[in-house]
C-alpha positions as CSV (number, residue, x, y, z in Angstrom):
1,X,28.5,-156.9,30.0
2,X,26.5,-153.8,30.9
3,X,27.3,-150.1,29.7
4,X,26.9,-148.9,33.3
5,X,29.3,-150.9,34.8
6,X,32.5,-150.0,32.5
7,X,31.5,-145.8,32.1
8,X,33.2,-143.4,34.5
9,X,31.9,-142.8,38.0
10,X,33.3,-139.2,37.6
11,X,31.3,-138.7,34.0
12,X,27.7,-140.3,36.2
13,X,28.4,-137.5,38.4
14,X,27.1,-133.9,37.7
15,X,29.1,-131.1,36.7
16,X,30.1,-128.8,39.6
17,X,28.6,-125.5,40.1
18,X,29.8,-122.0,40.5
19,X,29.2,-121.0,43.7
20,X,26.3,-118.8,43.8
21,X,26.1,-116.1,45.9
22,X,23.3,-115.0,49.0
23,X,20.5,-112.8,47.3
24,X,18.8,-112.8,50.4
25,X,21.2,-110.4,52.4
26,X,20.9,-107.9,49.0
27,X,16.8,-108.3,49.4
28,X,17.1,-107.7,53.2
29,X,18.9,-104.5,52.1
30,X,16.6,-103.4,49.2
31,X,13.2,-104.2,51.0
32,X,13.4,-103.2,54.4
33,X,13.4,-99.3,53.5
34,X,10.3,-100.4,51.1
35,X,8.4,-102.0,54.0
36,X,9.5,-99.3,56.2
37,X,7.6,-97.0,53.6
38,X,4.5,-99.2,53.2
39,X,4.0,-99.3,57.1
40,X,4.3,-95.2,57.7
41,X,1.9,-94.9,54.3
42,X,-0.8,-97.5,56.0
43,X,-0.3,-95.6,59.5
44,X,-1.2,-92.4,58.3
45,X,-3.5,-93.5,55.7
46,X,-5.5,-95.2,58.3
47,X,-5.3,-92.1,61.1
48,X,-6.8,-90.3,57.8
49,X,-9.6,-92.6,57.9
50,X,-10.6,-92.1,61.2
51,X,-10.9,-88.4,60.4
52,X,-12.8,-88.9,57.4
53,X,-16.0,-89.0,58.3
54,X,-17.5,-90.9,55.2
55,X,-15.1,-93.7,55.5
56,X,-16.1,-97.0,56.1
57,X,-14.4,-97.3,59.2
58,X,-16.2,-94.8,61.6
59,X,-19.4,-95.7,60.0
60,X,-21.8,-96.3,62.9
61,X,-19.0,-95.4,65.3
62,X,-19.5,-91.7,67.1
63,X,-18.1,-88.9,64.7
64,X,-14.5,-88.5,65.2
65,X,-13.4,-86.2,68.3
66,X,-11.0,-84.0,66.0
67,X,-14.1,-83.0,63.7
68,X,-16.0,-79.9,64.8
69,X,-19.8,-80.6,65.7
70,X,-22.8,-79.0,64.5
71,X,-22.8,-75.8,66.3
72,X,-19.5,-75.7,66.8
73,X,-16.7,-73.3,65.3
74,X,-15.7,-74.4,62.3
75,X,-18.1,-76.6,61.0
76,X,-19.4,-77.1,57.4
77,X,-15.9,-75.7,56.4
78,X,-12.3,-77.5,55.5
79,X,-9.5,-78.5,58.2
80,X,-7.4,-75.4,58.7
81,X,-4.6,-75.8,56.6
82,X,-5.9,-78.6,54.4
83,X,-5.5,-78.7,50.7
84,X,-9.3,-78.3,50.5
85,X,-9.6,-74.3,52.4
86,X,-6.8,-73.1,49.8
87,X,-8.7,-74.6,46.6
88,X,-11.6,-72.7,48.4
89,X,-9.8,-69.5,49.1
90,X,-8.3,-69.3,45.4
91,X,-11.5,-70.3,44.1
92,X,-13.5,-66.8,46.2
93,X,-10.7,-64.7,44.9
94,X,-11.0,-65.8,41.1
95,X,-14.5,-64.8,41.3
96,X,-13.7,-61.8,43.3
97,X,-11.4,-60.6,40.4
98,X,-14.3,-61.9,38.0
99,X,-16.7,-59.7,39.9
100,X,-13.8,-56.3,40.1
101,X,-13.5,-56.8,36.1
102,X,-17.7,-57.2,35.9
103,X,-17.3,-53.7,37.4
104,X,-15.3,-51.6,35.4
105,X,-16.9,-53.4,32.3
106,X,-20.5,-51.6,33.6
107,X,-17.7,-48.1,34.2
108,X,-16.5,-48.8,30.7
109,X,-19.5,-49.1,28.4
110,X,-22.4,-47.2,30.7
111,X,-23.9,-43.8,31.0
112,X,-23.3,-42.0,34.3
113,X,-25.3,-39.5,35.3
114,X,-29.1,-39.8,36.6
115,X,-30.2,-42.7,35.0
116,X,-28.9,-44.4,37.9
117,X,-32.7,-42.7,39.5
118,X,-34.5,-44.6,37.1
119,X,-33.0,-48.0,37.3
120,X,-35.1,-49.7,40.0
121,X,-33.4,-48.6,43.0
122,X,-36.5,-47.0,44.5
123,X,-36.2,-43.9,43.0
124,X,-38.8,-41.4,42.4
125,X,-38.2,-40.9,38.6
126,X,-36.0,-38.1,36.4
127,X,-36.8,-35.7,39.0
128,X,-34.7,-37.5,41.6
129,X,-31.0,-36.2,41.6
130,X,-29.4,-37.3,44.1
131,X,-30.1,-37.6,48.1
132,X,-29.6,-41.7,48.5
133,X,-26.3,-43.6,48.1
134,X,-25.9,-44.9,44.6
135,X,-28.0,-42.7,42.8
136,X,-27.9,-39.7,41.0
137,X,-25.1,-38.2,39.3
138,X,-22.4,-40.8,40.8
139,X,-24.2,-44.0,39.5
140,X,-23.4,-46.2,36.1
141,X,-26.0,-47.7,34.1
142,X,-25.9,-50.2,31.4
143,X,-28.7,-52.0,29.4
144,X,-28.4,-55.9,29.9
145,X,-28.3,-56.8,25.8
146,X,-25.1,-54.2,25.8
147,X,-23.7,-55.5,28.5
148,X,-23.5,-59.3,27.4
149,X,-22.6,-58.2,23.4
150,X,-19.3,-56.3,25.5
151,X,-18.4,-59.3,27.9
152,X,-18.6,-62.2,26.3
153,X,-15.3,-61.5,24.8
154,X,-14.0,-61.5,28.6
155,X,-16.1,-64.6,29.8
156,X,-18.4,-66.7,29.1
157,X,-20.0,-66.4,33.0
158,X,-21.6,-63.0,32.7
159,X,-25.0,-64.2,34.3
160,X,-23.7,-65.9,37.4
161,X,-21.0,-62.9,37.7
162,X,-23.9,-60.4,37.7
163,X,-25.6,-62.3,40.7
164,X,-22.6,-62.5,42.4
165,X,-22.0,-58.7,42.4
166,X,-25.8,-58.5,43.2
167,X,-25.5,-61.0,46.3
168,X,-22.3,-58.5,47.4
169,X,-24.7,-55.3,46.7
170,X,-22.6,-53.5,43.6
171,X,-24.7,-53.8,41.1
172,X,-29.1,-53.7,40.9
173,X,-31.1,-55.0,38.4
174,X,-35.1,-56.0,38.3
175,X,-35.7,-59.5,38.5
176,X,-34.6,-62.9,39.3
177,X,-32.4,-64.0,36.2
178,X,-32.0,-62.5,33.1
179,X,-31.4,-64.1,29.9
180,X,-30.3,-62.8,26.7
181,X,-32.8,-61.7,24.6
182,X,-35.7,-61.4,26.4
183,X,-34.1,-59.3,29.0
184,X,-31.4,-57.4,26.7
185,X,-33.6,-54.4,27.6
186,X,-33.1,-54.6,31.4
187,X,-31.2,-51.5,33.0
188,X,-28.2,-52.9,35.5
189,X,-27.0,-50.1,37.7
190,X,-23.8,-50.3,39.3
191,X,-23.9,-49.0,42.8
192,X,-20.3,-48.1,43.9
């Protein structure tokens, strides 16, 4: 006789299972919100893009009609409101501050008094005493070297500060650049 035929149907049978509940009404729940997200995210993501106008999607297509043309009001400069004009406004008042404490460095360590006649600002010599705006008795001056031994303990930017101030018309000085050392000897007037 065979083994199969004299075992228990019941034991050939497998073992019954626990009943196992429906994970797809629970996913249903959890990913709908997610999808919901990932669509809004694309949406605006892709409007984005069609304002970006080094995207890959208006490439060869006209310039978006949001941007400002050349000529036009507002361009070359950030969207109102964007992340990109506060950076830039925060940025022009750091180095406005930079340029205020630049300032009452030169009121701090120079000499007032007529020198200010003598530092390059068109000025007939010692004999000149007053007359134009920034000279004579109300100017400051301050030799270069001085200057950059005093504020490099404030910043290291003293150079691109002092064009700055120049650009803005507070301070004068002879030349294009000056460099420590060779132009330590320079006289920088501050006009204000």
């Amino acid at each position: 006789m065979d083994q199969e035929e004299t075992s228990d149907p019941a034991a050939a049978a497998p073992p019954p299972q626990a009943p196992v509940p429906d994970d797809r009404v629970t996913c249903r729940g959890t990913v709908g919100p997610l999808k919901e997200n990932w669509q809004q995210w694309s949406s605006d993501h892709q409007a984005s893009q069609k304002q970006n106008p080094f995207s890959q999607q208006v490439c060869g297509a006209p310039p978006p009609t949001g941007l400002p043309q050349r000529g036009q009001r507002g361009y070359g400069r950030p969207l109102e409101g964007s992340m990109t004009e506060r950076r830039g406004r925060d940025a022009h008042t750091h180095v406005g501050r930079e340029v205020e404490e630049l300032c009452a460095a030169i009121r701090a360590i120079g000499r007032r008094g007529e020198e200010g006649a003598d530092a390059g600002l068109g000025g007939t010599g010692a004999g000149d005493r007053g007359g134009a705006a920034g000279r004579g008795t109300g100017s400051v001056t301050v030799e270069f070297g001085r200057l950059f031994e005093h504020y490099v303990t404030i910043s290291n930017k003293l150079v691109g500060v002092l064009l700055r101030a120049r650009r803005q018309g507070l301070v004068h000085f002879d030349g294009e650049m000056l460099w420590q050392g060779q132009d330590d000897r320079v006289v920088i007037t501050l006009r204000q």
